[in-house]
Backbone of each chain as ProteinMPNN parsed JSONL, in Angstrom:
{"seq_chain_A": "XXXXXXXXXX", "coords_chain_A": {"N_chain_A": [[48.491, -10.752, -51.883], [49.806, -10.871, -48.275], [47.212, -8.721, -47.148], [44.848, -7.746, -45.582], [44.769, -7.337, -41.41], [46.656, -9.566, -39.315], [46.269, -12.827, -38.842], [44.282, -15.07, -40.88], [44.007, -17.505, -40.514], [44.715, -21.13, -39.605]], "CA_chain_A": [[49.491, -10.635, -50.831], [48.982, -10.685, -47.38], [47.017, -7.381, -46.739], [44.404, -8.01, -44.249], [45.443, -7.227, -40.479], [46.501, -10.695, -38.924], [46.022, -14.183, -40.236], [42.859, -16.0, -40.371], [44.314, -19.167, -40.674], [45.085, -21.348, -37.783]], "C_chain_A": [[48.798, -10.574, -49.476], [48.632, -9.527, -46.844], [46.12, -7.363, -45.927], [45.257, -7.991, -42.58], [45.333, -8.857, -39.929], [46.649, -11.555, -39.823], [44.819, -14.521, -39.681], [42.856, -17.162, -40.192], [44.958, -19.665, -39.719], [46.471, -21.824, -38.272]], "O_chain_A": [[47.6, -10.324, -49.348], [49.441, -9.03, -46.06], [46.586, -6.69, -45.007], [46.326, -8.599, -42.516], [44.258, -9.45, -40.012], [46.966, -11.462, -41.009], [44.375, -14.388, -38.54], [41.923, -17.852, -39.783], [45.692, -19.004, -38.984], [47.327, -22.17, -37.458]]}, "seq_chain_B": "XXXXXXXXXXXXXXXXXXXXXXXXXXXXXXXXXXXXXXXXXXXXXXXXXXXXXXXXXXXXXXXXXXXXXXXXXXXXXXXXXXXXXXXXXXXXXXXXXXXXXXXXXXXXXXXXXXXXXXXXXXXXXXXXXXXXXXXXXXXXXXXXXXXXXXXXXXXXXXXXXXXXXXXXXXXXXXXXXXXXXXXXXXXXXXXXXXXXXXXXXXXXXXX", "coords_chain_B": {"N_chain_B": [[36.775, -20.087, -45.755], [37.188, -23.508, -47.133], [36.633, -26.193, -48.223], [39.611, -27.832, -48.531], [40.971, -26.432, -46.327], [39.322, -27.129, -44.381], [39.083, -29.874, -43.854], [41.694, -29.669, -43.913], [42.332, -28.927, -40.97], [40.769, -30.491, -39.576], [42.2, -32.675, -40.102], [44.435, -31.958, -38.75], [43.704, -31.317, -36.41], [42.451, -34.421, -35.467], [45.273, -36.135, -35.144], [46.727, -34.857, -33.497], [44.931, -35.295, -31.319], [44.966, -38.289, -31.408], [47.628, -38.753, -30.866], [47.332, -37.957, -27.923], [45.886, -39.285, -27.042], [46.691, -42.133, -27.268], [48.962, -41.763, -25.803], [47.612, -41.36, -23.232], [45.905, -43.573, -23.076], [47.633, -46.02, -22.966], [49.663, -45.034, -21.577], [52.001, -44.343, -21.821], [54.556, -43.043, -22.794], [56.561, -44.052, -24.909], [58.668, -43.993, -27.852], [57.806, -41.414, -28.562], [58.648, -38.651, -29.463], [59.127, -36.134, -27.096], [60.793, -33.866, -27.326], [60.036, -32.933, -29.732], [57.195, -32.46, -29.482], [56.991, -30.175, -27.576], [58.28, -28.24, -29.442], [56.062, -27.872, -30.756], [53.961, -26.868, -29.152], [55.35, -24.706, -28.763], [55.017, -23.598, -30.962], [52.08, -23.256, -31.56], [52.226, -21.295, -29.552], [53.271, -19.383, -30.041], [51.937, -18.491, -32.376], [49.707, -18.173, -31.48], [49.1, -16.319, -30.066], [47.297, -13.958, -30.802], [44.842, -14.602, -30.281], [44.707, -13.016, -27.914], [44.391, -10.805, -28.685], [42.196, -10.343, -31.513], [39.877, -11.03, -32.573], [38.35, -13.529, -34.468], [36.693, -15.703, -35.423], [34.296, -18.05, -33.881], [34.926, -20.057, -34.333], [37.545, -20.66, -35.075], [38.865, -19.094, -32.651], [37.714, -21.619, -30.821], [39.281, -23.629, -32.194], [41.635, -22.956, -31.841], [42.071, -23.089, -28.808], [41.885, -25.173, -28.38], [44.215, -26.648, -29.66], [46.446, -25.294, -28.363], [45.988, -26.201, -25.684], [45.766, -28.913, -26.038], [48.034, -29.549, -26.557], [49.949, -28.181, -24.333], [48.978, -30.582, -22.858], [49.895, -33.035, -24.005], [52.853, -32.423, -23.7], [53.161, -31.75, -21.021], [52.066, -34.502, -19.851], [54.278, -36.29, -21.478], [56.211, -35.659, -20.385], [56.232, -34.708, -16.936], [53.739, -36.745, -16.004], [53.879, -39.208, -17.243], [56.659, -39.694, -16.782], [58.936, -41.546, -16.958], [58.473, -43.128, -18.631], [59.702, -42.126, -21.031], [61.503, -41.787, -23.458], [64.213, -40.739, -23.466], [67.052, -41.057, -24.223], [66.779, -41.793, -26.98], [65.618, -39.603, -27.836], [67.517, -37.644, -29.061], [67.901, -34.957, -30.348], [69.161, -31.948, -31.491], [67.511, -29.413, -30.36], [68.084, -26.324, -30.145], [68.869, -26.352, -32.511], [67.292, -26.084, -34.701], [65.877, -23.795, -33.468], [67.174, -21.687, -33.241], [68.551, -20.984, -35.877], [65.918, -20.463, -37.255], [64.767, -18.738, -35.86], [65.991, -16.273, -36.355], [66.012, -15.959, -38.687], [62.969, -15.6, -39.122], [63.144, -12.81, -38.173], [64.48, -11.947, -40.661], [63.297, -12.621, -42.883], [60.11, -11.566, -43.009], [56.401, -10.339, -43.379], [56.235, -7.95, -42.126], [57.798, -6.045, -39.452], [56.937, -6.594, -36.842], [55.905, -7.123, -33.27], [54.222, -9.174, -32.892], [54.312, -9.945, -35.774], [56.631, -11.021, -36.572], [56.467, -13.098, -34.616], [54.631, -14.678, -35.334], [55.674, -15.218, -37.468], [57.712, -16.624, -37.208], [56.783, -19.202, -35.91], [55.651, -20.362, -38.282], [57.982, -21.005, -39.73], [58.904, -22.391, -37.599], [57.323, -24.728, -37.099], [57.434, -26.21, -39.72], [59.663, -27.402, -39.507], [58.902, -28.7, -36.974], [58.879, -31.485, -37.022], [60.905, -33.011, -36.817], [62.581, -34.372, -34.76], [61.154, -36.019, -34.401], [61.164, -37.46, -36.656], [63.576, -37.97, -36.234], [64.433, -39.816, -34.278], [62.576, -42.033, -34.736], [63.996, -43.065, -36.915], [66.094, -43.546, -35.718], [65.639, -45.563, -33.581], [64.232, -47.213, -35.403], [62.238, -47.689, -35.418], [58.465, -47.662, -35.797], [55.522, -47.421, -33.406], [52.395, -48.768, -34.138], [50.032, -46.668, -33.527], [51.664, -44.489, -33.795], [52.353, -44.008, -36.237], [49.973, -43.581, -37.533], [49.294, -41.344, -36.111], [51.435, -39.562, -37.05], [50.462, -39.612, -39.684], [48.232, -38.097, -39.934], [49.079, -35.648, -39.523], [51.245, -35.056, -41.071], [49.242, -35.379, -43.421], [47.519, -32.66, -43.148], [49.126, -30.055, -43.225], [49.312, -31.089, -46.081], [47.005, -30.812, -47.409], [46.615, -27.904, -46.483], [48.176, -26.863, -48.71], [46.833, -27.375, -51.193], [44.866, -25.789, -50.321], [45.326, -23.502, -50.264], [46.121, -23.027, -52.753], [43.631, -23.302, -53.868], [42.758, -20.762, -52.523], [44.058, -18.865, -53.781], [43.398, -19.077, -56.304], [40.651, -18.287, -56.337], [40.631, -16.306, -54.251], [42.385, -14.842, -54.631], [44.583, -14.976, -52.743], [47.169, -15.151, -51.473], [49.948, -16.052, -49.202], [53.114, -16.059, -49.627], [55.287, -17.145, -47.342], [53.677, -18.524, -45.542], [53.076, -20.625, -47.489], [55.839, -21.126, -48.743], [56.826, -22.55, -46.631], [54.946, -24.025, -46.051], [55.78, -26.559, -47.827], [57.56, -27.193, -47.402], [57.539, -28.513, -45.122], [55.637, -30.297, -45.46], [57.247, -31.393, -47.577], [59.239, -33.045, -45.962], [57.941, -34.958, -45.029], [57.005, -36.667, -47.065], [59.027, -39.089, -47.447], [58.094, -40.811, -45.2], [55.644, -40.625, -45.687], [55.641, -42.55, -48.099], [56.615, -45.071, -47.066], [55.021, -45.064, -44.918], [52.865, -45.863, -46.166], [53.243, -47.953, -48.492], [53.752, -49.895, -46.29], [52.002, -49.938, -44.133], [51.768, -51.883, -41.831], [53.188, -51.24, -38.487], [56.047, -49.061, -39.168], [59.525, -49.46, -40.331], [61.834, -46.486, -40.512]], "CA_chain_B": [[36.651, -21.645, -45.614], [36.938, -23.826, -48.369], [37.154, -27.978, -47.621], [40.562, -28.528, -47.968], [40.992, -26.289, -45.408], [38.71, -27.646, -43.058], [39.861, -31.207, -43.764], [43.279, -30.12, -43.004], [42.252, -28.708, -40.03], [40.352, -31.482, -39.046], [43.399, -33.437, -39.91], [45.323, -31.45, -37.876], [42.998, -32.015, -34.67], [42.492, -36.215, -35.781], [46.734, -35.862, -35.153], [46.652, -34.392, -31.746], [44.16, -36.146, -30.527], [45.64, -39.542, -31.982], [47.797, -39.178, -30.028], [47.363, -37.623, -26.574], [44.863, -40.62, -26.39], [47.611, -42.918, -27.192], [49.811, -41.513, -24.377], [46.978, -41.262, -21.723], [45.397, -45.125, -22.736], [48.698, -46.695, -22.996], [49.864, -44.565, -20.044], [53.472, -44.428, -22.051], [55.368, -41.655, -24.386], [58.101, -45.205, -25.428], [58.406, -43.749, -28.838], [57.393, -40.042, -28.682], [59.856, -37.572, -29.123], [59.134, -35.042, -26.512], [61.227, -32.645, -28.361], [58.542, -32.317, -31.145], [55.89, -31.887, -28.787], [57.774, -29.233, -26.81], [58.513, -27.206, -30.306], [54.764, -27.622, -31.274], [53.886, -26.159, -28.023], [56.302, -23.352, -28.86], [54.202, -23.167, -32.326], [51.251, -22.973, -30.979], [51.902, -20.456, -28.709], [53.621, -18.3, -30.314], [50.815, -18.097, -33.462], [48.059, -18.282, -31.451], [48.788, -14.952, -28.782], [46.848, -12.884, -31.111], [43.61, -15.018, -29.263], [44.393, -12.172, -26.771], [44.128, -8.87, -29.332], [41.659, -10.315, -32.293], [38.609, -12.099, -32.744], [38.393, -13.926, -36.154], [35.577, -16.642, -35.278], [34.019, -19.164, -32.832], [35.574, -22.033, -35.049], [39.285, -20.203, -35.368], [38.929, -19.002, -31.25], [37.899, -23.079, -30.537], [40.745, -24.62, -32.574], [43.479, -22.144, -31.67], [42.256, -23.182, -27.54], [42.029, -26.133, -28.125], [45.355, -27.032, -30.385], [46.902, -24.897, -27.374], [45.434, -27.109, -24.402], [46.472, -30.414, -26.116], [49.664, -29.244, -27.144], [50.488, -28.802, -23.469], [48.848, -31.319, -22.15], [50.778, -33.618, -24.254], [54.06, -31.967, -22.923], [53.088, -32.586, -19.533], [52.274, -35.949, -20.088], [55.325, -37.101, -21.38], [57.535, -35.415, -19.178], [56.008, -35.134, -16.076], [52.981, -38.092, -15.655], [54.709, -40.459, -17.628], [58.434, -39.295, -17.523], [59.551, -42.973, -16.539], [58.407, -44.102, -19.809], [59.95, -41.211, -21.603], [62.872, -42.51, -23.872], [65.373, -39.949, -23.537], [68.254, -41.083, -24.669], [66.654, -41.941, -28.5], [65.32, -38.104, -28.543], [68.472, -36.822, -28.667], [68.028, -33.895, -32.043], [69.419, -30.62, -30.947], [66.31, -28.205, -30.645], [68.506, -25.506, -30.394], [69.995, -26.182, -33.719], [66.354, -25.257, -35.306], [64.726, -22.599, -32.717], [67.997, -20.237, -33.423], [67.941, -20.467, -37.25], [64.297, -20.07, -37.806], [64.36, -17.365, -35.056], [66.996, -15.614, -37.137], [65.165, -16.323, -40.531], [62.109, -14.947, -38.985], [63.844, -11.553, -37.882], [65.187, -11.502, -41.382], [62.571, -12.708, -43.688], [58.981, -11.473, -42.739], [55.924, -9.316, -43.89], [56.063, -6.597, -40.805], [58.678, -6.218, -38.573], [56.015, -5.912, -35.644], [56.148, -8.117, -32.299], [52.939, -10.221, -33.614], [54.134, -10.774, -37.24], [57.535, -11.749, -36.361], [56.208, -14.399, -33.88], [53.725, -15.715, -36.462], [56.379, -15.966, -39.001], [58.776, -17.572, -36.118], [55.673, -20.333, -35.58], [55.358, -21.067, -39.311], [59.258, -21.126, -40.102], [59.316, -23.442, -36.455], [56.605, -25.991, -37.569], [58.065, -26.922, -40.941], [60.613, -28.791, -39.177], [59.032, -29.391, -35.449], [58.91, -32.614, -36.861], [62.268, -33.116, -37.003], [63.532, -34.64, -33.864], [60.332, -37.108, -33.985], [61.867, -38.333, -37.409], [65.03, -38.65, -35.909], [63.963, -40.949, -33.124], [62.456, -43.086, -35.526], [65.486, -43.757, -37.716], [67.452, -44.234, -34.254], [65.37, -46.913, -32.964], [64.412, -47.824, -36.33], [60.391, -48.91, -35.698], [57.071, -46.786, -34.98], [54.019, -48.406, -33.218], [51.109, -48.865, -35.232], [49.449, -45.792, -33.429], [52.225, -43.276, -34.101], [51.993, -43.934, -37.224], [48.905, -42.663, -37.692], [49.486, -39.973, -35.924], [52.311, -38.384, -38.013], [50.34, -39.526, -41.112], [47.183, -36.67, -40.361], [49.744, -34.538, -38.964], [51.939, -34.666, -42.526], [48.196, -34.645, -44.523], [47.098, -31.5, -42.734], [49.628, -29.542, -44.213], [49.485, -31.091, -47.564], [45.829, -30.246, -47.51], [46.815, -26.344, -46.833], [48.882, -26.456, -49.789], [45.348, -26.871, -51.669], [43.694, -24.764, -49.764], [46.185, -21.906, -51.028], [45.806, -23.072, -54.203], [42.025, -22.614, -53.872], [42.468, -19.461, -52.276], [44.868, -17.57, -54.569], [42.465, -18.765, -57.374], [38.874, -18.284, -55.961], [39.665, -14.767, -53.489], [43.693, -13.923, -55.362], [45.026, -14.349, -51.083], [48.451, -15.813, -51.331], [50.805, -15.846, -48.307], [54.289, -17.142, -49.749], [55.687, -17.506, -46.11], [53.35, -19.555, -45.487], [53.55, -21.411, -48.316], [57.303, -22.07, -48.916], [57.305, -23.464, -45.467], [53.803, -25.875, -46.228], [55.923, -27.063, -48.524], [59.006, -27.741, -46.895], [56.83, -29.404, -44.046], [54.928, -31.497, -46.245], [58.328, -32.56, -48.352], [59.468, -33.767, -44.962], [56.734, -36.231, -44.501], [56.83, -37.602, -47.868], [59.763, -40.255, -47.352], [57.269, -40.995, -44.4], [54.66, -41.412, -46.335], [55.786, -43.635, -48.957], [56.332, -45.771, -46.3], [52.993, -45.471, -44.683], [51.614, -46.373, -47.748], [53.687, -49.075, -49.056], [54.145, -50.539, -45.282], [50.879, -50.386, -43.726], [51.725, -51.788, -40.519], [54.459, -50.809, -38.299], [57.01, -49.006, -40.13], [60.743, -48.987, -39.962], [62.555, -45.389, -41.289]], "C_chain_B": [[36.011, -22.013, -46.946], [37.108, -25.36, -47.823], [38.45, -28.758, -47.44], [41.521, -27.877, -46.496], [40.788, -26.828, -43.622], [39.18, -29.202, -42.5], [41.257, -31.145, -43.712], [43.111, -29.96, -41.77], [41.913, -29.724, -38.79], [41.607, -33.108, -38.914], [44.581, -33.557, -38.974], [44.766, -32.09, -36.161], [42.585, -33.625, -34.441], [44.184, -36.026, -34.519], [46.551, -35.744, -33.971], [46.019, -35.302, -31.245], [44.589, -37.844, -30.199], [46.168, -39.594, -30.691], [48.296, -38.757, -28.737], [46.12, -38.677, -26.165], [45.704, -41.688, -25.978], [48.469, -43.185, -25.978], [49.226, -41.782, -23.007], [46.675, -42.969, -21.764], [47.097, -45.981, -22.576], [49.73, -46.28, -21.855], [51.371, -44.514, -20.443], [53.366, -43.932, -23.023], [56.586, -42.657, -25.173], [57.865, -44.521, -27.137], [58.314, -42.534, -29.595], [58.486, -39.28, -28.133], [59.124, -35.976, -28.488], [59.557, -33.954, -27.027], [60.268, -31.821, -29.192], [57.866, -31.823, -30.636], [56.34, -30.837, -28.212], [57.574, -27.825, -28.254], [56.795, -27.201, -30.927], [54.064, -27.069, -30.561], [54.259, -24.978, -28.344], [55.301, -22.519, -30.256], [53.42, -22.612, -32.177], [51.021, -21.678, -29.618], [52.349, -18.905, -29.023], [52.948, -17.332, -31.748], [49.739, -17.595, -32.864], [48.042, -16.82, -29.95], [48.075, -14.018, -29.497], [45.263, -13.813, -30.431], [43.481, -14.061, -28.303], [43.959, -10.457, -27.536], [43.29, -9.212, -30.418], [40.8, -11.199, -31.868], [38.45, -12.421, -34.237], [36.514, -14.544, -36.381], [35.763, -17.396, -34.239], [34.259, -20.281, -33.457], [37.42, -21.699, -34.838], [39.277, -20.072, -33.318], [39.085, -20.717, -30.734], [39.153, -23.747, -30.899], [41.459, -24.137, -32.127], [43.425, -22.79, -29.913], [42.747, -24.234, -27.414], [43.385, -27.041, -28.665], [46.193, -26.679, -28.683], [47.377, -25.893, -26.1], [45.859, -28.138, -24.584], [47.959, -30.837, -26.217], [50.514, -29.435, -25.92], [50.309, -29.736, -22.41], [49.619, -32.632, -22.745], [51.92, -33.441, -23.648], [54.253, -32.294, -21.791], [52.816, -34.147, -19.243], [53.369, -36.989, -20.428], [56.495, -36.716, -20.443], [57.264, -35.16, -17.896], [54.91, -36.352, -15.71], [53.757, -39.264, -15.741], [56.072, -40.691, -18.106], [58.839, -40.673, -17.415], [59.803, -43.842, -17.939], [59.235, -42.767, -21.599], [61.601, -41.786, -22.589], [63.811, -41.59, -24.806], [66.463, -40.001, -24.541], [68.04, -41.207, -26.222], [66.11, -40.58, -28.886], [66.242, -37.429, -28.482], [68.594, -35.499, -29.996], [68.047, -32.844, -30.822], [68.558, -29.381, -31.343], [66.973, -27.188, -30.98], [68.856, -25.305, -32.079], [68.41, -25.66, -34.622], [65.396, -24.109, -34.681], [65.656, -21.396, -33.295], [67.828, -20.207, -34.643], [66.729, -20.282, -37.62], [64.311, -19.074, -36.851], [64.831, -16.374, -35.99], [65.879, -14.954, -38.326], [64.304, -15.33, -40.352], [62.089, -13.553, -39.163], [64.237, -10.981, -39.53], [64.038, -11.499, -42.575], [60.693, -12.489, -42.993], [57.52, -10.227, -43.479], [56.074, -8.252, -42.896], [56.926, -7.088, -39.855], [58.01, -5.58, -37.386], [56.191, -7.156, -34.414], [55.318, -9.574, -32.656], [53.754, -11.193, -34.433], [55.643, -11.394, -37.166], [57.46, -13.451, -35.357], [55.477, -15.092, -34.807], [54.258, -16.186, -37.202], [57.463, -17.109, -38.075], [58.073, -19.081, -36.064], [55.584, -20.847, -36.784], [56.917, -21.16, -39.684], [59.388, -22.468, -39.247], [58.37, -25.03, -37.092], [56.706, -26.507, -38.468], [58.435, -27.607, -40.586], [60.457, -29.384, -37.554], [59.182, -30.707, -35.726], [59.848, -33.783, -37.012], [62.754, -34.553, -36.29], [62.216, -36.274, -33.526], [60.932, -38.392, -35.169], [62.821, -38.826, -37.121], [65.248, -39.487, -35.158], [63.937, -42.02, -33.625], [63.174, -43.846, -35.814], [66.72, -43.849, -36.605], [67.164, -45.497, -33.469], [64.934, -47.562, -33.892], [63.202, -48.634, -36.353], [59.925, -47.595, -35.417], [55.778, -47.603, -34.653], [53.122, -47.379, -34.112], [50.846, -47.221, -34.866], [50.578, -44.498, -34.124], [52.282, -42.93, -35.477], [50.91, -43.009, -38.093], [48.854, -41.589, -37.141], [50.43, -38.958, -37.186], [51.595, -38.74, -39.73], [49.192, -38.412, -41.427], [48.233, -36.003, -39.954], [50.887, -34.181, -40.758], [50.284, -34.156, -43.258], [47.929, -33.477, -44.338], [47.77, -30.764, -43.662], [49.651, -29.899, -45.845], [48.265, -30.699, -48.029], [45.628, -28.741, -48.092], [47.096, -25.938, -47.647], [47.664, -26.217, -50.582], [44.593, -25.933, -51.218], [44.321, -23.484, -50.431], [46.151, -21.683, -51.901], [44.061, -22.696, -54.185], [41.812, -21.003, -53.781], [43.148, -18.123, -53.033], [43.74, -17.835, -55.953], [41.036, -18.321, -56.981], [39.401, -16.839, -55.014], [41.451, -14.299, -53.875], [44.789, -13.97, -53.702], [46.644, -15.809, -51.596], [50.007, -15.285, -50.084], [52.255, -16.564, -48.616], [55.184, -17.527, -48.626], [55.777, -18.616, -46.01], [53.094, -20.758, -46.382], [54.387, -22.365, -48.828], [57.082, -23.012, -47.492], [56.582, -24.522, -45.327], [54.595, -26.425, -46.859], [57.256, -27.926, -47.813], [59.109, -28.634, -46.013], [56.306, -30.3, -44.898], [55.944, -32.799, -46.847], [59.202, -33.414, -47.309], [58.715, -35.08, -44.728], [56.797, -36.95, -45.768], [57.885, -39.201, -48.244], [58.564, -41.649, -45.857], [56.053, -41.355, -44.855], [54.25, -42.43, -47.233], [56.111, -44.527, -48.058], [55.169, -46.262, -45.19], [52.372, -46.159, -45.494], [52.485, -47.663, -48.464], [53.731, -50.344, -47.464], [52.666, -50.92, -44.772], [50.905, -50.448, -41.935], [52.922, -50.843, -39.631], [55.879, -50.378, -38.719], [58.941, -48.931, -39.377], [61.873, -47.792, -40.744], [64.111, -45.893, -41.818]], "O_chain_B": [[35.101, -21.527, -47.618], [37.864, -25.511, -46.864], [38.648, -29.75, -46.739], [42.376, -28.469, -45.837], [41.385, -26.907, -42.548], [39.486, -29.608, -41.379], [41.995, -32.114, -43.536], [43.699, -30.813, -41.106], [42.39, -29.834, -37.661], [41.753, -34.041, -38.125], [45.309, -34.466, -38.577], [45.19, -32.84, -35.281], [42.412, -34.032, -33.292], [44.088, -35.831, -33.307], [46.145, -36.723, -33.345], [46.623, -36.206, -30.667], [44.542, -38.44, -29.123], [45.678, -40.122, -29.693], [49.431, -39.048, -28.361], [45.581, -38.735, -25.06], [45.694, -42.191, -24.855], [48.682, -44.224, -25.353], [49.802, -42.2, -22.003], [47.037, -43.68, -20.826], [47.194, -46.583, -21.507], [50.492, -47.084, -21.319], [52.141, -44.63, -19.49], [52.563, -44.069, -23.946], [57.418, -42.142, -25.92], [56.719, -44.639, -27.572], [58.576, -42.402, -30.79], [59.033, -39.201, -27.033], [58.735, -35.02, -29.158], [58.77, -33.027, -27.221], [59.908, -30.647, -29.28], [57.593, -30.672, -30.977], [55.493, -30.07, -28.671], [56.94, -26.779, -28.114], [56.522, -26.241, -31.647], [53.174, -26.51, -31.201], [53.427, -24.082, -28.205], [55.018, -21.333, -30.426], [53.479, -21.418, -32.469], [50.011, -21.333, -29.005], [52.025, -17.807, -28.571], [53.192, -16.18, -32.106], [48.938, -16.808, -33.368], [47.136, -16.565, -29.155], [48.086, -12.946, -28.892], [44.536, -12.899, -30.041], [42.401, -13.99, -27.715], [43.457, -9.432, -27.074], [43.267, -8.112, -30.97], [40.944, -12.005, -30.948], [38.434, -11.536, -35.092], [35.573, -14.125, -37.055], [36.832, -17.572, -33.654], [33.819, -21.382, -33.125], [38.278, -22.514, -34.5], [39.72, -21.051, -32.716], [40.164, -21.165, -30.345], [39.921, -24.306, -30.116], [42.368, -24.892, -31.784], [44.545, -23.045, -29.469], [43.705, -24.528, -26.699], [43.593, -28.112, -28.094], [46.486, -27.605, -27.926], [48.485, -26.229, -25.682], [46.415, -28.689, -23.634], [48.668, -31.831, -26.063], [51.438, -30.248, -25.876], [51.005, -29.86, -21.402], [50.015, -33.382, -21.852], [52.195, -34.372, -22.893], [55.203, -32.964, -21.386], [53.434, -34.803, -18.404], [53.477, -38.12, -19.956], [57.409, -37.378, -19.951], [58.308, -35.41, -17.294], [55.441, -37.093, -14.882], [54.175, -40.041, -14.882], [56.573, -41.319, -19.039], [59.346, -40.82, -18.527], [60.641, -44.67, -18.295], [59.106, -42.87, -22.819], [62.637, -42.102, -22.005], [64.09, -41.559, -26.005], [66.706, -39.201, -25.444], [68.976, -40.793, -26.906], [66.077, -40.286, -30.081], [66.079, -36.398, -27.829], [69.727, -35.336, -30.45], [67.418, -32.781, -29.766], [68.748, -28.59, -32.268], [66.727, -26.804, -32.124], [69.047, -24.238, -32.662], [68.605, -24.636, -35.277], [64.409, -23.627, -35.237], [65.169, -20.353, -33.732], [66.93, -19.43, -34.965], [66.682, -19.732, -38.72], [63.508, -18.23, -37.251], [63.99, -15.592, -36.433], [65.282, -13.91, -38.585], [64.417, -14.285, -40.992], [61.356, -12.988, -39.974], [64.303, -9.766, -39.719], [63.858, -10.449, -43.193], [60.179, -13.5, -42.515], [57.943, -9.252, -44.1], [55.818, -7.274, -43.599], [56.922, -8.246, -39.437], [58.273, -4.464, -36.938], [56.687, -8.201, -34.834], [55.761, -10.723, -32.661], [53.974, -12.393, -34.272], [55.771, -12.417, -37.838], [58.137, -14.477, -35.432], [55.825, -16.251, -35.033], [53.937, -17.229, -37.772], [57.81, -18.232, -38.441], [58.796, -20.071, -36.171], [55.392, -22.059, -36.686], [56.729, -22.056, -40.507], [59.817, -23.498, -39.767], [58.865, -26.112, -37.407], [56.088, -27.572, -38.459], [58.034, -28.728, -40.897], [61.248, -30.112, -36.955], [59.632, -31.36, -34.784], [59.677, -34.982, -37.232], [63.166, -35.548, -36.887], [62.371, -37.21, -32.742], [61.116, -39.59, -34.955], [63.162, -39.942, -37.514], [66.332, -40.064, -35.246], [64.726, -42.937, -33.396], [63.297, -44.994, -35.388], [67.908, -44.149, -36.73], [67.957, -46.25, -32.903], [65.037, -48.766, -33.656], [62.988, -49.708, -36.915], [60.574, -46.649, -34.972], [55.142, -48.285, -35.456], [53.066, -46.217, -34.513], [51.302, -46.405, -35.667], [50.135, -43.675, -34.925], [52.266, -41.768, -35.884], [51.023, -42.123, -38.94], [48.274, -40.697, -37.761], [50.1, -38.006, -37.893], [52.071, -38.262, -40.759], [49.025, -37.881, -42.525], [47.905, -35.091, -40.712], [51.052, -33.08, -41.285], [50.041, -32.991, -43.574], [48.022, -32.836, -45.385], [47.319, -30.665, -44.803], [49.969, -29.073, -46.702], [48.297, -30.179, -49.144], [45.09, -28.294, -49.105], [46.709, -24.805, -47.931], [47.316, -25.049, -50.752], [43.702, -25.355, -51.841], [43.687, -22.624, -51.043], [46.133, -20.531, -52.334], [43.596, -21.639, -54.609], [41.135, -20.24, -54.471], [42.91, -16.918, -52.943], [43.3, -16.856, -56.556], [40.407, -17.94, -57.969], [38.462, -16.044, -54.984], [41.789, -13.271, -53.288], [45.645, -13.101, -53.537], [46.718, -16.998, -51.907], [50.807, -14.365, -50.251], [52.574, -17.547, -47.948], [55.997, -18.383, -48.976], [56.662, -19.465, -46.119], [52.91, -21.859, -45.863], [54.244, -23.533, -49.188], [57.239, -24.232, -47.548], [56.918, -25.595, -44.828], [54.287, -27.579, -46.563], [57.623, -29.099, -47.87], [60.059, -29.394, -45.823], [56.929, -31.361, -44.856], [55.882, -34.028, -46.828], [59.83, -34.388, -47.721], [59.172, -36.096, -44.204], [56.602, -38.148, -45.563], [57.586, -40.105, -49.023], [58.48, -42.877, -45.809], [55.453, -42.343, -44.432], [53.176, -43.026, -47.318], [55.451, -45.428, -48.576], [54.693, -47.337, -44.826], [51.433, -46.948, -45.388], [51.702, -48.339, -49.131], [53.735, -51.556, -47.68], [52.195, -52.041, -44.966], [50.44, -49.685, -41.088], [53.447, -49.852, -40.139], [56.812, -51.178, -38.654], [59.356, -48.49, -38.306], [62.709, -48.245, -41.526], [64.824, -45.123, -42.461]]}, "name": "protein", "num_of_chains": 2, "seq": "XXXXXXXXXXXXXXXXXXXXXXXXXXXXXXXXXXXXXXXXXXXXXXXXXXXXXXXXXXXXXXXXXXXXXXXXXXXXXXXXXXXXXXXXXXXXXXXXXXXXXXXXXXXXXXXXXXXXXXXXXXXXXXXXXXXXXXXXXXXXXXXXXXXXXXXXXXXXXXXXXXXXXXXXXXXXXXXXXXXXXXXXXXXXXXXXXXXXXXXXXXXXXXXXXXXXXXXXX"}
């Protein structure tokens, strides 16, 4: 899932 | 980073480039639905404001400036340099009719109801279908020059790329964003009437 703060992806 | 990443990415910036070359050598938007470019602008700007509160990388910082920079220098190009050649009356798709439901959507469907993650999800809900009002042009005048062509054909691969890349990345590091996902998909299945005609046509197509 998305759990990291942000996205990394453009 | 995994390659189909990068080769969407790179697909993505081919696309742009395509054609804000197109516009500047040919010195005419006859063809280019302003609209699109306008809501890809909107995409782009409204994904890429965390450039002001994160640092990811000097490859993610570069693309996000530079997607940015072309995005409105396209914009300005067709509507003020070369408004003359701007062909109004065949971009007629009602933006409104997709900025308010995907605004909505956003508000309703998102991971964090934070100022950020609602704009990020607003930008990936919006770019599924910025490419809406460029299809609709098409099938109103019913041709695309050679170049545009190629433009919307890295601009569909990109995303179909990502779709792999997600697939890579939910198997190789378990990271799955279904957001962003459903909506690669929904963008991609847009382009594929578009692409079977790329690909069976070759030259100049007619929608």
């Amino acid at each position: 899932n998305q759990d990291e703060v942000g996205h990394d992806e453009l | 980073m995994n390659i189909f990443r990068l080769t969407g990415d790179l697909s993505h910036l081919a696309a742009i480039i395509i054609l804000l070359l197109k516009i500047w050598k040919t010195r005419s938007c006859a063809g280019i639905s302003g609209k699109s470019q306008i809501l890809f602008a909107l995409v782009f700007t409204t994904r890429y404001l965390d450039l002001l509160t994160s640092f990811i990388s000097l490859y993610n910082t570069t693309m996000k400036v530079i997607y940015i920079g072309c995005a409105y220098a396209t914009v300005y190009l067709i509507y003020m340099k070369f408004k003359a050649t701007y062909d109004g009356n065949h971009d007629s798709f009602r933006m409104e009719f997709l900025v308010v439901p995907v605004g909505g959507l956003a508000c309703l469907v998102n991971h964090d109801f934070s100022f950020l993650e609602i704009l990020w999800t607003f930008s990936i809900y919006l770019e599924s279908v910025a490419i809406l009002p460029q299809l609709f042009m098409i099938s109103k005048t019913g041709e695309a020059e050679t170049i545009t062509t190629h433009y919307l054909f890295f601009l569909g691969l990109y995303r179909a790329l990502y779709l792999f890349n997600w697939i890579w990345r939910f198997y190789f590091e378990g990271f799955f964003d279904m957001i962003a996902i459903v909506a690669g998909m929904v963008q991609t299945i847009l382009y594929c009437d578009f692409f079977y005609l790329y690909v069976t046509k070759g030259q100049g197509i007619s929608l």
